[in-house]
C-alpha positions in Angstrom: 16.9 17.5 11.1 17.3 18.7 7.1 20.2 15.9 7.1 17.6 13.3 8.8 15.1 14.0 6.3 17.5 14.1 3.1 18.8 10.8 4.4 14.8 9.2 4.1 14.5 11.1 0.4 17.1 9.8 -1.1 17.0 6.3 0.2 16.0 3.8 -1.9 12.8 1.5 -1.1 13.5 -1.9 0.1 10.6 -3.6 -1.9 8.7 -2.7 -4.8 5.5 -4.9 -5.8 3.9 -4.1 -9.5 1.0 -5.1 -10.7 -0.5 -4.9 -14.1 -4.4 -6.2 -14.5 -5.6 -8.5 -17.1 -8.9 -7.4 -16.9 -9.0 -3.5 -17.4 -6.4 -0.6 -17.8 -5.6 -0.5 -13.8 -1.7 -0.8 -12.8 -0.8 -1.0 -9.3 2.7 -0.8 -6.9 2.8 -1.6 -3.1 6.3 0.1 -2.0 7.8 -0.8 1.1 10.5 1.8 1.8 11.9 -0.5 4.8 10.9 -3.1 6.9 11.3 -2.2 10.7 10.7 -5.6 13.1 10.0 -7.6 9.9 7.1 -5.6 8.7 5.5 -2.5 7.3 2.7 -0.5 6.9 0.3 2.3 4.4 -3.0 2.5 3.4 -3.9 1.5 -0.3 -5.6 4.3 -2.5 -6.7 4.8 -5.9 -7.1 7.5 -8.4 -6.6 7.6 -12.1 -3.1 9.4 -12.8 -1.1 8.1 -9.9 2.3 6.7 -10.9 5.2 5.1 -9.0 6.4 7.7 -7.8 3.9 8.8 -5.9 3.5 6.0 -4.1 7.3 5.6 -3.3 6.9 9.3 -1.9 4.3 7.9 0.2 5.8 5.0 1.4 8.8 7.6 2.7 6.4 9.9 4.3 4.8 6.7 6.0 8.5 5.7 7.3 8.7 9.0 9.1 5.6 9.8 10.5 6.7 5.4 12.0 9.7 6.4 13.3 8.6 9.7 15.2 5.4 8.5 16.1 5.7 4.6 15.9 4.4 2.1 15.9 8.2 0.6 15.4 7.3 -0.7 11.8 8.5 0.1 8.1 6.8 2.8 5.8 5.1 1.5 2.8 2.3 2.5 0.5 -0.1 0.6 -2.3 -1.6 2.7 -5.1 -3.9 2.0 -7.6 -4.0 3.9 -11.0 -7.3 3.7 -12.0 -10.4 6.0 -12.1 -12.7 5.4 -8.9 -15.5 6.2 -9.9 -15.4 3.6 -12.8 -18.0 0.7 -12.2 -15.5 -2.2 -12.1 -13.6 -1.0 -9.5 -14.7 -3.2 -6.6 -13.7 -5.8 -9.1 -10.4 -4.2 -9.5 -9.7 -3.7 -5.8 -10.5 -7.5 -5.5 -7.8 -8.6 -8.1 -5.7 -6.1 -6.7 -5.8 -7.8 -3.5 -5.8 -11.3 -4.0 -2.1 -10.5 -5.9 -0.9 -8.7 -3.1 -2.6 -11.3 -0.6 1.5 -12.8 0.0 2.8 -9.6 1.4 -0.5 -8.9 3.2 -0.1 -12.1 5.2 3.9 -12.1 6.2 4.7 -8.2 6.5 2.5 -5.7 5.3 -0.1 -4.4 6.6 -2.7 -1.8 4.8 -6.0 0.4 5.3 -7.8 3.0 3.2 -6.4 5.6 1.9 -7.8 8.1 -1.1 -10.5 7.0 -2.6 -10.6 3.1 -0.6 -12.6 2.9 1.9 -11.2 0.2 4.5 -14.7 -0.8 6.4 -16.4 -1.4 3.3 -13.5 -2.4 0.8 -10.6 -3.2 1.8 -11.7 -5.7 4.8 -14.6 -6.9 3.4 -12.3 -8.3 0.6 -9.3 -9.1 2.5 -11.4 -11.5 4.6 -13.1 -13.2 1.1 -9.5 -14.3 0.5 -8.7 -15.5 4.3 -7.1 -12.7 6.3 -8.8 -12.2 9.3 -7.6 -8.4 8.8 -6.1 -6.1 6.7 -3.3 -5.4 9.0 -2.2 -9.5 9.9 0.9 -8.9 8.2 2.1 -6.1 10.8 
């Protein structure tokens, strides 16, 4: 099991998105660690500090919690660094979305997480830019 485990830590991800906005400070990564049946899937959160790295541990965690529990897709993750309780960030999470709208709609798939709320955030604005769900991708 150790070996199993060292294996998914030291495996590099298959696809890293970054994302800078024009518009305020906030920087952004979705990281798909692998794609399993063509897709993948984690839940988007924000908080001001998070880096890269995080999210990349993230998405790893997300590919093994997928392949012990299923279902049979890829880990990923999407993390926002940027302070929540700052009063553009619904217009941050909307940006943040509409750039990452390509991956959402062939094979990612994504919730809330920390700090995103997915009934009133992230499919509210998923649907303002034409996916019938946060999850189409999957």
């Amino acid at each position: 099991m150790k070996a199993l485990l060292k294996k998914y830590e030291e495996k590099q991800p298959e696809i890293v998105f970054e994302w800078k906005d024009q518009l305020s400070e906030a920087e952004g990564w979705v990281v798909i660690n692998s794609l399993r049946g063509g897709a993948a899937g984690g839940g988007t959160r924000m908080r001001k500090g998070l880096d890269k790295r995080e999210v990349e541990s993230l998405a790893k965690t997300m590919e093994v919690k997928f392949t012990v529990s299923g279902p049979h897709i890829g880990g990923a993750k999407s993390g926002i660094n940027f302070d929540p309780a700052d009063p553009r960030k619904k217009e941050v999470l909307q940006r943040w979305y509409k750039a990452v709208m390509p991956l959402l709609k062939n094979y990612y798939g994504t919730g809330g997480d920390l700090n995103v709320d997915e009934i009133h955030e992230v499919i509210p604005i998923t649907e303002d830019y034409g996916l019938w769900h946060p999850q189409e991708g999957v």
